[in-house]
C-alpha positions as CSV (number, residue, x, y, z in Angstrom):
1,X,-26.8,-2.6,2.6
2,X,-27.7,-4.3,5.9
3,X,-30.9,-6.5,6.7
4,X,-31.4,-4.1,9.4
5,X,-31.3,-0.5,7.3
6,X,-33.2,-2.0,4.6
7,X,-36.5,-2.5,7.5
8,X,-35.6,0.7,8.2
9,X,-36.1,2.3,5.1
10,X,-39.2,0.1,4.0
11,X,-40.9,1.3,6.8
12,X,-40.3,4.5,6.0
13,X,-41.1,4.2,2.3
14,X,-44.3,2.8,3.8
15,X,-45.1,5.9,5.4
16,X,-44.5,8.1,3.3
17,X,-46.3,5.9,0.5
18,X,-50.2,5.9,2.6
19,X,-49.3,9.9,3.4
20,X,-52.4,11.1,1.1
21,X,-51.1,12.3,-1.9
22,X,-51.6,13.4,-5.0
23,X,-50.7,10.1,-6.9
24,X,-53.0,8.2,-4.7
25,X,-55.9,10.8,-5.1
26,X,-55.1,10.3,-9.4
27,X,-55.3,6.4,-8.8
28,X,-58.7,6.2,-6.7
29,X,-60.5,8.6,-9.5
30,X,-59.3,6.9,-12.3
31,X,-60.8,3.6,-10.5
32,X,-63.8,5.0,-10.3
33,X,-63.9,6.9,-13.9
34,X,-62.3,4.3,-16.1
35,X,-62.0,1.1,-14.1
36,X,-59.4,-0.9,-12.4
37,X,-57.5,-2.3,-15.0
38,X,-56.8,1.0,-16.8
39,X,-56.2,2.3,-13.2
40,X,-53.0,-0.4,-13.1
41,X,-51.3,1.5,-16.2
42,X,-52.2,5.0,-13.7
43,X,-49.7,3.2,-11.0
44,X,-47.1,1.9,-13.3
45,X,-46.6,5.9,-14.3
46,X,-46.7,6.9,-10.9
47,X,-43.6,4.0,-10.3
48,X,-41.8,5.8,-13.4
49,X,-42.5,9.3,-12.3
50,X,-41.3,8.0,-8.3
51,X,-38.1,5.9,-9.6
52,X,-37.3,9.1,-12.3
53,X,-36.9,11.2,-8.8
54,X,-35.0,9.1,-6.9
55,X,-32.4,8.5,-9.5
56,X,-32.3,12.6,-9.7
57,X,-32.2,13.2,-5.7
58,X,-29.3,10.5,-6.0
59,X,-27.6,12.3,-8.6
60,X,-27.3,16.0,-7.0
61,X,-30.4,17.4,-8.8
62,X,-32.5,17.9,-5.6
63,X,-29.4,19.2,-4.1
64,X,-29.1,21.3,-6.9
65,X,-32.6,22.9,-6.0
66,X,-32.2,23.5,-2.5
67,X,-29.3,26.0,-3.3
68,X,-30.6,27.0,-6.9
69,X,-34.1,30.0,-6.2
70,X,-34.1,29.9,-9.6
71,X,-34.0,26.1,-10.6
72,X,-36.8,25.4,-7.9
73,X,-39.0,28.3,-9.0
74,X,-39.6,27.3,-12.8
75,X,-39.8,23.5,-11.9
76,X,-42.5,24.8,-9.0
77,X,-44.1,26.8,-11.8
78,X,-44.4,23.8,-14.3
79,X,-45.4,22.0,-12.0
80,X,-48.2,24.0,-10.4
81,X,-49.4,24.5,-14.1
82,X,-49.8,21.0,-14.8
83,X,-52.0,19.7,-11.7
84,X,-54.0,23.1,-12.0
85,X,-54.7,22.0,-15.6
86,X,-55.3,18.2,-15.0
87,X,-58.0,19.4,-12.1
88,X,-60.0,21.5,-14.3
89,X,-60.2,18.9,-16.5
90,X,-61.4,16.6,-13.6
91,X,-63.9,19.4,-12.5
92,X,-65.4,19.5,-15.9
93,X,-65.6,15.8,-16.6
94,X,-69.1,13.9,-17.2
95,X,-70.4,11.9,-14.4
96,X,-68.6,8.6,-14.0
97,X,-70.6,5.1,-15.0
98,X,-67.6,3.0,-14.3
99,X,-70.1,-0.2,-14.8
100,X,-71.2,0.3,-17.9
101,X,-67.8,1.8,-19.2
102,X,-65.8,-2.3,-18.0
103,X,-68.8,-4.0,-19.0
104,X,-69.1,-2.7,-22.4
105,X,-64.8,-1.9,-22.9
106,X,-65.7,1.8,-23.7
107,X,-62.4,2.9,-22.1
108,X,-62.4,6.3,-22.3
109,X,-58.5,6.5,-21.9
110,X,-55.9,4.8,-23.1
111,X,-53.4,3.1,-21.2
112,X,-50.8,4.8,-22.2
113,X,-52.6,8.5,-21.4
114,X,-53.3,6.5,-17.8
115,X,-49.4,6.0,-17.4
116,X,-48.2,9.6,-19.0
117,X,-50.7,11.7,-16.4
118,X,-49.5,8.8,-13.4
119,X,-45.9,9.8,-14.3
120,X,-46.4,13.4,-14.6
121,X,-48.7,13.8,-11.6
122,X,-45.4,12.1,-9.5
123,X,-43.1,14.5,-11.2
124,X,-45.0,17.3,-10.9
125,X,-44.1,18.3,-7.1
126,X,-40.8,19.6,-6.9
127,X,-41.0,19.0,-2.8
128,X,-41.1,15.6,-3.5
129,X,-37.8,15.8,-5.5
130,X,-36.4,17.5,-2.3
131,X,-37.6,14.7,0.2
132,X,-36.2,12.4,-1.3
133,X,-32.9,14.7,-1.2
134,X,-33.0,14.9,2.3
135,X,-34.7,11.3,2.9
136,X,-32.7,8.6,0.8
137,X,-28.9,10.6,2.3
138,X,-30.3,9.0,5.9
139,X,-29.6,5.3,4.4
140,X,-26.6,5.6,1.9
141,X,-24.2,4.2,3.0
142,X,-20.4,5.2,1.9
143,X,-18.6,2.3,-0.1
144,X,-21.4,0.5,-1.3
145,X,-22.5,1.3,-5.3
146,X,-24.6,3.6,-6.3
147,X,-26.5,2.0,-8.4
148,X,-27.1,-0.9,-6.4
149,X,-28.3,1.2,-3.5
150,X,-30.5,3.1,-6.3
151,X,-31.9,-0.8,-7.2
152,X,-32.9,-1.0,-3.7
153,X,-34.0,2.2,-2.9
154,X,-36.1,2.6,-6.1
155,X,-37.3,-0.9,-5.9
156,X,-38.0,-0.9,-2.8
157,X,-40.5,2.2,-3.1
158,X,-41.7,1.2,-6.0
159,X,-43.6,-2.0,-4.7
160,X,-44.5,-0.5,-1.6
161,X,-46.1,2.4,-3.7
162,X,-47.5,0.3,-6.3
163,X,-49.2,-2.2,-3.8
164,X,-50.6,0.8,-2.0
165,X,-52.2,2.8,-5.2
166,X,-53.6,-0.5,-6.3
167,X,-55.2,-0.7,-3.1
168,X,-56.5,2.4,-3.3
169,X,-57.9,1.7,-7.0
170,X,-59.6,-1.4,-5.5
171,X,-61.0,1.0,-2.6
172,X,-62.5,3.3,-5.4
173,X,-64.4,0.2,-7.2
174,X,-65.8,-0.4,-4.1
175,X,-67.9,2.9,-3.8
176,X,-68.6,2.9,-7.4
177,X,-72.2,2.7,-6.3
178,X,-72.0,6.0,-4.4
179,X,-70.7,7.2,-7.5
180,X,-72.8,6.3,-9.7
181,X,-75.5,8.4,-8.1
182,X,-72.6,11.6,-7.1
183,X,-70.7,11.1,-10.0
184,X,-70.2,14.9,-10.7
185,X,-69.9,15.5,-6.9
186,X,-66.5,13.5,-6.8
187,X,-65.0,14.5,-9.6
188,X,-65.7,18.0,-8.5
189,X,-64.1,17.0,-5.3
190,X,-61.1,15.2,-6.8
191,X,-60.6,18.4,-9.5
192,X,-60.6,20.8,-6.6
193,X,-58.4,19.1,-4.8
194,X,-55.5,18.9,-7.9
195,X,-56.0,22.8,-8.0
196,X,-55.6,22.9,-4.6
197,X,-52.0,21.0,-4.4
198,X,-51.2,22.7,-7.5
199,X,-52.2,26.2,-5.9
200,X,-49.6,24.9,-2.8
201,X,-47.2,24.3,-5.2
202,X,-47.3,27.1,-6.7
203,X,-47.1,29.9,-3.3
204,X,-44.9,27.6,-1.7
205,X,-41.9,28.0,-0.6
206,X,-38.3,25.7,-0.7
């Protein structure tokens, strides 16, 4: 792969990466529930979840969907099912006191519960599965391995995505203040917004 196409397509990963999403939205409540650190084990799953669907969109599967009613309807399903689930729970969680909660080490989730819900927030959109089917196609380039155009591809997103959520996380510690006094409010907020891309998901179409 060229100097040239790899600017290219990190720009574009860029993009894509500060389009608000729901991985970024999972990253700045976590920061502000359980604290940065814990928040870093939320973005490593999202990596996982991202890199787990760009190796599929490379290997036919989001392909596979576009031509498959079927296919696309139980993985929209599943998916709609999962972020409808993880926004009640937001809705219904107690008021954040994210000071308290570092200063003391009463983590109230583990880091690898962080990671699983980061992984399975990513994985959870099956349009995301198609972009990438449509997306990465633009910069393979015939000739060249596959799995060495995977390594960059994937690697390539994954930093630009990790960078960005941790970003994010740092953003949320910085209005932990606000929060402390609307704590309910935002995870209201943050809940109804999961059941909202979950309720897209779910009446939308390929």
């Amino acid at each position: 792969m060229s100097l040239e196409i790899w600017v290219v397509y990190a720009f574009a990963a860029l993009a894509l990466s500060v389009t608000p999403g729901p991985n970024g939205l999972l990253c700045l409540n976590h920061a502000v529930r359980f604290g940065f650190r814990r928040t870093v084990f939320t973005a490593l799953g999202s990596i996982v979840g991202m890199t787990i669907l760009i190796g599929a969109s490379m290997a036919g599967l989001g392909a596979l969907m576009l031509t498959s009613e079927m296919l696309f309807s139980v993985v929209k399903w599943i998916g709609a099912a999962y972020l409808i689930a993880l926004g009640l729970r937001m809705w219904f969680a107690p008021a954040a006191t994210v000071t308290v909660r570092e200063a003391t080490g009463l983590d109230v989730i583990s880091r690898r519960r962080a990671g699983f819900q980061g992984a399975m927030v990513a994985l959870s959109n099956p349009k995301a599965l198609l972009f990438f089917a449509t997306f990465l196609p633009q910069f393979m380039q015939p000739g060249v391995s596959l799995w060495l155009q995977f390594a960059i591809f994937a690697g390539t997103f994954a930093a630009i995505e990790f960078a960005y959520e941790l970003m994010l996380a740092g953003a949320g510690r910085q209005v932990a203040g606000w929060i402390a006094r609307h704590g309910r409010v935002f995870n209201r907020v943050t809940g109804g917004a999961f059941m909202g891309v979950g309720g897209t998901i779910l009446f939308s179409e390929r």
